[in-house]
N, C-alpha and C positions, 0 to 999 in steps of 0.2 A: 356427620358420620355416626354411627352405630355400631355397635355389637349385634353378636350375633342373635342375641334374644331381646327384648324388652324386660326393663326390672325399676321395679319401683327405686325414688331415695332409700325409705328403708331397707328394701334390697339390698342395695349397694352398699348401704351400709354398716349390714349384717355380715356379710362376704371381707369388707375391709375387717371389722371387728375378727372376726374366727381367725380369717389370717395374720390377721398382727400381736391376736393374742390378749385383745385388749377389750374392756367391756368400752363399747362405745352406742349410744341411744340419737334415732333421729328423731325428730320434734319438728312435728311439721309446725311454722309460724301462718296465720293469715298473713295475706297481702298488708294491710292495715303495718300487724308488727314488725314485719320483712323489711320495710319500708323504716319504719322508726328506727330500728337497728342500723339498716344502711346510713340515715339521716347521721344518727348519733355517733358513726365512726366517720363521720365526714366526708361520707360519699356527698357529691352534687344529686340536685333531686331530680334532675333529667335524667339521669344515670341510676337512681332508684326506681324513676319510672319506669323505664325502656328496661330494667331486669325484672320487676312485677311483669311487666306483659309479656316476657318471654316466659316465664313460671307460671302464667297463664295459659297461653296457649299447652305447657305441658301440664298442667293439671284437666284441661280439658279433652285429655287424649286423642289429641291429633296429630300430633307430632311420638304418640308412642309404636309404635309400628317399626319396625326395625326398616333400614333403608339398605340399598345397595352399594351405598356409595365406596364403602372399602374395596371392593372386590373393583368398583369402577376405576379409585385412585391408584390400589396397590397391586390390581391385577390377583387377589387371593380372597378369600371367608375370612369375614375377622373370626378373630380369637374369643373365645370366653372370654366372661366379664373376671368370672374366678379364677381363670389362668393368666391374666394379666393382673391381677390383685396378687397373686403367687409370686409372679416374677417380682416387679414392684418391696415387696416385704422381704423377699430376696436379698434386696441391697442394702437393708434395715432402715430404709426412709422412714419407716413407724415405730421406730423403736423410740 
């Protein structure tokens, strides 16, 4: 499922940042580091694999295209990506 627009990680993580008030920076890893890192916190390497290739197919923008699928499950448009990062900070989950 999707929101209602496409937005990059950075995006998203720009929007979390403003609303919680916090400087927060994304840093995109290659696949290569992604994988070390997963390794190095004790993920299994199936389970590193099979999230590399899901990170793949979204770096290769095919999977960026917003879907229908909210409107199909909840019967409505989803919400902004920044009106649910509103609510969210709301509760002070980021504080």
């Amino acid at each position: 499922m999707s929101g209602a627009r496409a937005l990059t990680f950075a995006e998203a993580v720009a929007i979390i940042a403003r609303s919680a008030g916090r400087s927060i920076e994304y840093v995109e890893l290659s696949p290569e580091q992604y994988k070390d890192e997963l390794l190095a916190e004790g993920w299994p390497e199936a389970v590193a694999d099979a999230l590399n290739t899901m990170f793949a197919l979204r770096r290769s923008g095919r999977v960026s295209v917003p879907a229908d699928g909210v409107q199909q499950v909840l019967g409505r448009e989803p919400i902004a990506f920044e009106d649910y990062v509103t609510r969210v900070a709301a509760t002070g989950a980021w504080s």
